[in-house]
C-alpha positions in Angstrom: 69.9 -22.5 24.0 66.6 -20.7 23.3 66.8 -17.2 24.0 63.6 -17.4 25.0 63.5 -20.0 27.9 62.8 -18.8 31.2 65.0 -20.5 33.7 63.8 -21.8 37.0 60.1 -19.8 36.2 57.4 -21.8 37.5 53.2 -20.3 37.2 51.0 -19.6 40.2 49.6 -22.6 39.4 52.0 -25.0 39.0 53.6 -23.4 42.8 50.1 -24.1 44.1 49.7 -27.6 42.6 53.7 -27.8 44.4 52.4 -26.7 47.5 49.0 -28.9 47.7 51.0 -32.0 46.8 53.7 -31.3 49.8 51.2 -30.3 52.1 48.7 -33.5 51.4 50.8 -36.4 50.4 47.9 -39.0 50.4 46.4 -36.4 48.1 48.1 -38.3 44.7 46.7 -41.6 45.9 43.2 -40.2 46.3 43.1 -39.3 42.7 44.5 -42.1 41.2 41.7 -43.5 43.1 39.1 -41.6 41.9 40.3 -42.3 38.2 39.9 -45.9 38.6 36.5 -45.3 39.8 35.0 -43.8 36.6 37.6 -44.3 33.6 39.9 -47.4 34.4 37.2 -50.0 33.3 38.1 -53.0 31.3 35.9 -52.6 28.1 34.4 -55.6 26.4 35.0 -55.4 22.6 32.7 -57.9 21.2 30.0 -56.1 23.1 30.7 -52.3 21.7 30.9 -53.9 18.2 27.9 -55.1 18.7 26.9 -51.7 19.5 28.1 -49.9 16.7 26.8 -52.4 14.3 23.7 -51.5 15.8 23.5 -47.8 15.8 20.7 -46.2 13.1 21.7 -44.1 10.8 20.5 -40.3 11.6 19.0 -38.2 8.8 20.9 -35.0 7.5 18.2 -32.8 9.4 16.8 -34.5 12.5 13.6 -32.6 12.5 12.4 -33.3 9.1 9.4 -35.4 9.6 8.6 -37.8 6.3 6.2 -36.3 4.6 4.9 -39.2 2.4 
C-alpha cells in the first residue's frame, strides 16, 4: 500500500463531472453523438495514400525565394 494514496479523495472536477452526469442522464448519449459527428468516420486508405504520395516536398526555409 502506497503511503501516499488518498482514499476515497475525488477533485472538484471530477465531483462536478459526478453531478452533471446524475443530473443529465441523456447527457453521455449526446456526446457520444457528437463524437460520431466529427471523428467516427470510416477513412478510405487507398485514397490518403494517394495523398501522401502526393504531397511536395517543402524547402528548409519557406520564404527563400530562388534566386536563379
Amino acid at each position: 500500500m502506497s503511503i501516499f494514496r488518498r482514499p476515497d479523495y475525488q477533485s472538484d472536477a471530477t465531483q462536478f463531472i459526478n453531478q452533471l452526469k446524475a443530473s443529465r442522464p441523456e447527457l453521455e448519449q449526446q456526446q457520444q453523438t457528437g463524437r460520431a459527428l466529427l471523428w467516427d468516420k470510416q477513412v478510405d486508405r487507398t485514397i490518403w495514400n494517394e495523398y501522401r504520395q502526393g504531397r511536395v516536398v517543402q524547402k528548409p526555409y519557406v520564404y527563400q525565394t530562388n534566386a536563379d
